[in-house]
C-alpha positions as CSV (number, residue, x, y, z in Angstrom):
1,X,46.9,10.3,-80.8
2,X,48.0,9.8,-77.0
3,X,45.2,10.0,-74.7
4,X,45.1,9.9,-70.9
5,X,42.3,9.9,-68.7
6,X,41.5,12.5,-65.5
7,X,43.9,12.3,-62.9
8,X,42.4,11.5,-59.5
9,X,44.2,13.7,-58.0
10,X,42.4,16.5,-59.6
11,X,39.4,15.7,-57.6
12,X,39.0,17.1,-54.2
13,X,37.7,14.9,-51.3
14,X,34.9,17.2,-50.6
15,X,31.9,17.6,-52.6
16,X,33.7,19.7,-56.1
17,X,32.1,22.4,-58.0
18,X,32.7,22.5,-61.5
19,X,35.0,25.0,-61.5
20,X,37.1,23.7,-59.3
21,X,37.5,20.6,-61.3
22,X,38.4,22.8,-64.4
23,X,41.7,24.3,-62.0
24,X,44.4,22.9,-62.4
25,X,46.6,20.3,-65.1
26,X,44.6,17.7,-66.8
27,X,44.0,17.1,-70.5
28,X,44.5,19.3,-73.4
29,X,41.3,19.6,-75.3
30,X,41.0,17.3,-78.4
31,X,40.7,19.1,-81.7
32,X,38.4,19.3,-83.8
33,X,36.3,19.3,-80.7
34,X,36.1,22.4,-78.3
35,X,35.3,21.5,-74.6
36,X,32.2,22.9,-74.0
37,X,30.8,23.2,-77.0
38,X,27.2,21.7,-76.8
39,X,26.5,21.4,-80.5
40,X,27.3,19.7,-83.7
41,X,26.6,16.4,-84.9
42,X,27.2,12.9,-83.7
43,X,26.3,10.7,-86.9
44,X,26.9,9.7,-90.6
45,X,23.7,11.7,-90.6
46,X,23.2,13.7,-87.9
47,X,22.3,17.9,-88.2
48,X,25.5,19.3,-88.1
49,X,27.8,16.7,-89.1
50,X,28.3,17.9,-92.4
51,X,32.3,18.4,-93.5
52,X,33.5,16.0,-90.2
53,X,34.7,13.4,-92.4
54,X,38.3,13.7,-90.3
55,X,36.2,14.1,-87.0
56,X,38.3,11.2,-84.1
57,X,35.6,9.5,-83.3
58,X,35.3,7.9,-79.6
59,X,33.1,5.0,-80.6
60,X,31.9,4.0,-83.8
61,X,29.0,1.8,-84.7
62,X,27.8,0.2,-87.8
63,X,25.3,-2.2,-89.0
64,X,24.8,-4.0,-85.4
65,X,22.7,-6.6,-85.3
66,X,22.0,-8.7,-82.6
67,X,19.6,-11.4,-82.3
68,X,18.7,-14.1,-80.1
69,X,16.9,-16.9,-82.0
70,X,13.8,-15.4,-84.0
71,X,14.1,-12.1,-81.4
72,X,16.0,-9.2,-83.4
73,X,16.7,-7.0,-80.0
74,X,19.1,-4.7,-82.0
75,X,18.4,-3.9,-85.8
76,X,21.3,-2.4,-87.7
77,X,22.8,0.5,-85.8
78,X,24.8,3.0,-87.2
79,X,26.1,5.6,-85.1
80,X,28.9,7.8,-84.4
81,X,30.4,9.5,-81.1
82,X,32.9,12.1,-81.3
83,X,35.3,12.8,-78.6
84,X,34.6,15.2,-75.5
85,X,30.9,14.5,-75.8
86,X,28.6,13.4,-72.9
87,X,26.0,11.4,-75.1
88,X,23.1,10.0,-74.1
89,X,21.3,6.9,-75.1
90,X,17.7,7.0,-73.9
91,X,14.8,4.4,-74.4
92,X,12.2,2.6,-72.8
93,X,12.7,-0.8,-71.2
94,X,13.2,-3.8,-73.8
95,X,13.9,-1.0,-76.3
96,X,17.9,-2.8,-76.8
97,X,19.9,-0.4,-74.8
98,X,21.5,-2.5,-72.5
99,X,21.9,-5.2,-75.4
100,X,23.9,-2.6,-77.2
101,X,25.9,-1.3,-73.8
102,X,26.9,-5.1,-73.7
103,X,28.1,-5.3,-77.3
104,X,30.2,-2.1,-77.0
105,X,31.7,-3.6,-73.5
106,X,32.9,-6.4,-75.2
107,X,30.3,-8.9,-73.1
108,X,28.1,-9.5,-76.1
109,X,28.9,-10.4,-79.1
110,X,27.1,-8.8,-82.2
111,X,25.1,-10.9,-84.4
112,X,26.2,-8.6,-87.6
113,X,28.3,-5.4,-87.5
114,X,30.6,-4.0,-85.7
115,X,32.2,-1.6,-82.7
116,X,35.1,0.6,-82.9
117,X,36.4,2.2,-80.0
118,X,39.1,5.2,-80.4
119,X,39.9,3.7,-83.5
120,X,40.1,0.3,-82.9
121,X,38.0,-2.8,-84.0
122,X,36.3,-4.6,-80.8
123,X,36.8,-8.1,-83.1
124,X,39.9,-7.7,-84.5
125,X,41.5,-5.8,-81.6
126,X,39.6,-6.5,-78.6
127,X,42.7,-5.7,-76.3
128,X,43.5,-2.6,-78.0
129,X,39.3,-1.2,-78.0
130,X,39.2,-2.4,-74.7
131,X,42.2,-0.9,-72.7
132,X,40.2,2.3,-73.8
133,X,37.1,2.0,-72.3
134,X,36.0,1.9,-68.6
135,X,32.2,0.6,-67.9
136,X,29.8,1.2,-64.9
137,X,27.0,-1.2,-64.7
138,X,24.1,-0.6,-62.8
139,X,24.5,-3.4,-60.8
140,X,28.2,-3.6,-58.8
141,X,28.6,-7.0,-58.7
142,X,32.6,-7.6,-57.2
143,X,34.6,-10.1,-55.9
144,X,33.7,-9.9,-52.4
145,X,36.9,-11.0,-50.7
146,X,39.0,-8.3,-51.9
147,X,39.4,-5.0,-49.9
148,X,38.4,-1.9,-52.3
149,X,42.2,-1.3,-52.2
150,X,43.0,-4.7,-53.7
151,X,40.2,-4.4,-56.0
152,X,41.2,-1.4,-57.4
153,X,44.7,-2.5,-57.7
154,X,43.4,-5.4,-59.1
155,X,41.5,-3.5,-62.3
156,X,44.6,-1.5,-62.5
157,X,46.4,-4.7,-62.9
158,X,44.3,-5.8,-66.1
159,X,45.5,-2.8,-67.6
160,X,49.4,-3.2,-67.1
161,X,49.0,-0.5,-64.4
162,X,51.4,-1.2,-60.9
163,X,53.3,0.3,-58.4
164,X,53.6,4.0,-56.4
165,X,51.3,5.5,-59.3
166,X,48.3,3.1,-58.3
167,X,48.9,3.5,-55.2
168,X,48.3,7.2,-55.0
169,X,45.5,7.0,-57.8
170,X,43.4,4.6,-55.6
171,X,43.9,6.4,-52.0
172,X,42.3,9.4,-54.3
173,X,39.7,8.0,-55.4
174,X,38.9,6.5,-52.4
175,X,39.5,9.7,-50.4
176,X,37.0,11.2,-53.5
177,X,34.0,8.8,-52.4
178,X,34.6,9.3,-48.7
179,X,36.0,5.5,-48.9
180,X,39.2,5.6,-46.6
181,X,37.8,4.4,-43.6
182,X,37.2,1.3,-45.9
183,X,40.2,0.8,-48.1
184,X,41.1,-2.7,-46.3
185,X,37.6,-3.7,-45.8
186,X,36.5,-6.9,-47.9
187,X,33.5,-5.9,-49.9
188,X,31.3,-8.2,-49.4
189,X,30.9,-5.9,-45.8
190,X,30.2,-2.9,-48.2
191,X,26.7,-1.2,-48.8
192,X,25.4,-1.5,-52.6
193,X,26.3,2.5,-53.0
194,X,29.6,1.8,-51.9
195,X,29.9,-0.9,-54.2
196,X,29.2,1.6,-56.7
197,X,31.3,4.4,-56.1
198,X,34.4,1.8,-56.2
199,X,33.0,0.6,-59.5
200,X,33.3,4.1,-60.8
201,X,36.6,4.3,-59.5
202,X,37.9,1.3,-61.3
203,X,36.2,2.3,-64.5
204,X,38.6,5.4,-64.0
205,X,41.4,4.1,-62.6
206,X,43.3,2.6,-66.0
207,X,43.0,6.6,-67.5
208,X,40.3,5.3,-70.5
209,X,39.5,7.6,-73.7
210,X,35.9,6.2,-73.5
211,X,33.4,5.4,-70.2
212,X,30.3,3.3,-70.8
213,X,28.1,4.3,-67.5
214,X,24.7,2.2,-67.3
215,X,22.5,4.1,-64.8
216,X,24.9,6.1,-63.4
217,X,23.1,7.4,-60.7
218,X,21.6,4.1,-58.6
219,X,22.7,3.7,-54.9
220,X,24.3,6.9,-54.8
221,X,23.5,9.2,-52.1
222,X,23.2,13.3,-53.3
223,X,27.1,14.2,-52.6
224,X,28.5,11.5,-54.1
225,X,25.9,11.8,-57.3
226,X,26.9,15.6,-57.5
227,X,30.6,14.5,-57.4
228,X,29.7,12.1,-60.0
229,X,28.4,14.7,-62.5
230,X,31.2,17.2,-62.0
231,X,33.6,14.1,-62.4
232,X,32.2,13.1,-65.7
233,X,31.6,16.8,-67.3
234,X,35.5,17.2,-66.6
235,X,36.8,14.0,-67.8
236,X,34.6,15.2,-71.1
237,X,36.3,19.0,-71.2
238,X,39.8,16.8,-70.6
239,X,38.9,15.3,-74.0
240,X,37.1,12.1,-72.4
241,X,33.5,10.9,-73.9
242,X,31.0,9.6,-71.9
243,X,28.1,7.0,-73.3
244,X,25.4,7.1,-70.7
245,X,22.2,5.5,-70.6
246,X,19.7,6.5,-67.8
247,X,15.9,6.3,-67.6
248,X,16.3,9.6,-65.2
249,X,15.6,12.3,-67.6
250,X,16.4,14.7,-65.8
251,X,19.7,13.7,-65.2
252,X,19.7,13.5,-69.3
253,X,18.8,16.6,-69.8
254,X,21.2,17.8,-67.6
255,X,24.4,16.6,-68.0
256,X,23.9,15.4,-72.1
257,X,25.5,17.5,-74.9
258,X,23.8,15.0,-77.5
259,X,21.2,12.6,-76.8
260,X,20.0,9.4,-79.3
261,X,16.2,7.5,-78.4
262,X,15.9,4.1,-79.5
263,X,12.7,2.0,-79.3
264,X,12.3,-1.8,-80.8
265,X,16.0,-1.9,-81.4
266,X,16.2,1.1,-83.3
267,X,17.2,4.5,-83.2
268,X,14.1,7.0,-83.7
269,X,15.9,10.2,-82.8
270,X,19.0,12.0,-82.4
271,X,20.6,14.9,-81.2
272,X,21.5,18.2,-79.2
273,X,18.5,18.9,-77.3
274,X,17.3,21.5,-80.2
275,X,17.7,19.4,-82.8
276,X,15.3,16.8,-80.7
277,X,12.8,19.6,-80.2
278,X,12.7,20.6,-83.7
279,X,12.6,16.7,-84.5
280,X,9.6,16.5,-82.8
281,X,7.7,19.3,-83.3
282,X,8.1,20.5,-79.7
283,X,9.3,23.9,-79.4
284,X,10.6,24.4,-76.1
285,X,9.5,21.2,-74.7
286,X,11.8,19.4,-71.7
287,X,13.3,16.4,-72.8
288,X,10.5,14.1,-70.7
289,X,8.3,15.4,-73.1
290,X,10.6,14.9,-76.3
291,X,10.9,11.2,-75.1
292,X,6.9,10.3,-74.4
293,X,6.1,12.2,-78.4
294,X,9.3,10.3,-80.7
295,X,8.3,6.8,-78.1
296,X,4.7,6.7,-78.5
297,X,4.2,7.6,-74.8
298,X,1.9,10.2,-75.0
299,X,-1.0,8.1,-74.7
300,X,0.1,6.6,-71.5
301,X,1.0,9.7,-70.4
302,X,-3.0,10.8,-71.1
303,X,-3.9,7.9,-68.6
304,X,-1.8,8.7,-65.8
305,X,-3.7,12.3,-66.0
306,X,-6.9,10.9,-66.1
307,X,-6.4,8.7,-63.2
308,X,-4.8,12.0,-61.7
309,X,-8.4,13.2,-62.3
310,X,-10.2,10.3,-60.8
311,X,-8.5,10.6,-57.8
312,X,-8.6,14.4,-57.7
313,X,-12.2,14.1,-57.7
């Protein structure tokens, strides 16, 4: 199936409100999936996911394995991502998430198993799974003696992607992240949350089925991370999936139609937030909560109060 990406020009250059972004052209959604719809499963084995066998999934993993000598710091995971999700992939530091964000980018190589992205094998067909993904790292590192024009042309480039098209795409995204003044700056003059927005951009700027967003939130002052969210939620109701990994909860909580916790390199629990709740025995509970019960936090979390205590005393 023929996918394409949110149009920039969708976005206006001052802060959007959801429904704004839902107004005008854009994607079709993607059957089987409804856009908007915050349930089902995600998994071989996830509640819900019974009778998806011809579900499109976004991204696909199975059996990954990746070790570094002796150190196992992913262990065999299986997981599956269906399109026009936000999913979230939560954990604790050292848990293997950023491990695993690398293999799916193409920047690690698994030990054992493999990714499939939109259909296509990350070994076998790296150029085919990777013209389909766009990734934000948490840390916007750029070549500094480009412009964010050039840069953005530049990504576009990689992807076959020239000419009057480009050219409009990146004045919008630029104009999006209150950039213009800057387009012919080199960005090594540019502030790290300006590094970031462009980053965003370029992940964006190829039209990907699949964006890979590492901390999506770091550097970004409060207009451009509300713009982020409303960009993301409708690139997802376009037909879009998102795979974000944050330690901001909140942000989790918010924005996530499914959610999967891994600890030691190893996912504990998955699912919509209900399906977590009822995981975990915690009716009702925010997700912070959820998160400190499945990752043995609790007890940590019964220090921090008692030194509340102390101090309160």
């Amino acid at each position: 199936m023929t996918h394409t990406g949110p149009s920039p020009e969708h976005f206006p250059s001052t802060p959007p409100r959801a429904e704004e972004l839902d107004g005008g052209g854009g994607l079709p959604p993607v059957t089987p999936t409804a856009p908007g719809d915050r349930t089902g499963g995600f998994s071989a084995s996830a509640p819900g996911d019974e009778g998806k066998e011809d579900q499109e999934w976004a991204l696909v993993l199975e059996g990954l394995v990746k070790r570094y000598g002796s150190f196992t710091a992913v262990k065999g995971l299986e997981l599956k991502v269906p399109r026009g999700r936000i999913f979230g992939f939560l954990g604790p530091n050292g848990a293997g998430k950023t491990t695993t964000i690398r293999m799916i980018s193409g920047i690690l190589q698994p030990t054992e198993g493999r990714v499939e992205i939109g259909g296509h094998d990350l070994a076998t067909d790296p150029a085919g799974a990777k013209a389909r993904i766009g990734y934000i790292p948490d840390r916007p590192f750029l070549y500094e003696k480009l412009s964010g024009a050039e840069f953005l042309r530049f990504v576009a480039a990689l992807w076959g992607r020239e000419g009057s098209e480009v050219e409009e795409r990146v004045d919008r995204f630029l104009e999006l992240f209150s950039l213009t003044p800057w387009k012919h700056e080199l960005l090594e003059s540019y502030s790290h949350g300006m590094r970031q927005k462009l980053l965003i951009s370029s992940a964006l700027i190829h039209d990907p089925q699949l964006v890979v967003v590492d901390e999506p939130m770091v550097g970004l002052d409060p207009r451009s991370a509300r713009i982020l969210k409303d960009l993301l939620r409708s690139f997802v109701e376009r037909g879009g999936t998102v795979f974000l990994s944050t330690h901001t909860l909140e942000v989790a909580e918010a924005l996530c139609d499914q959610i999967a916790i891994i600890a030691e390199g190893k996912i504990i629990a998955r699912g919509t937030m209900e399906e977590l709740r009822t995981q975990a025995g915690a009716g009702g509970a925010h997700l912070e909560e959820i998160f400190l019960k499945v990752t043995g936090g609790e007890e940590m979390a019964q220090v921090v109060a008692s030194l509340r205590g102390v101090l309160d005393g």
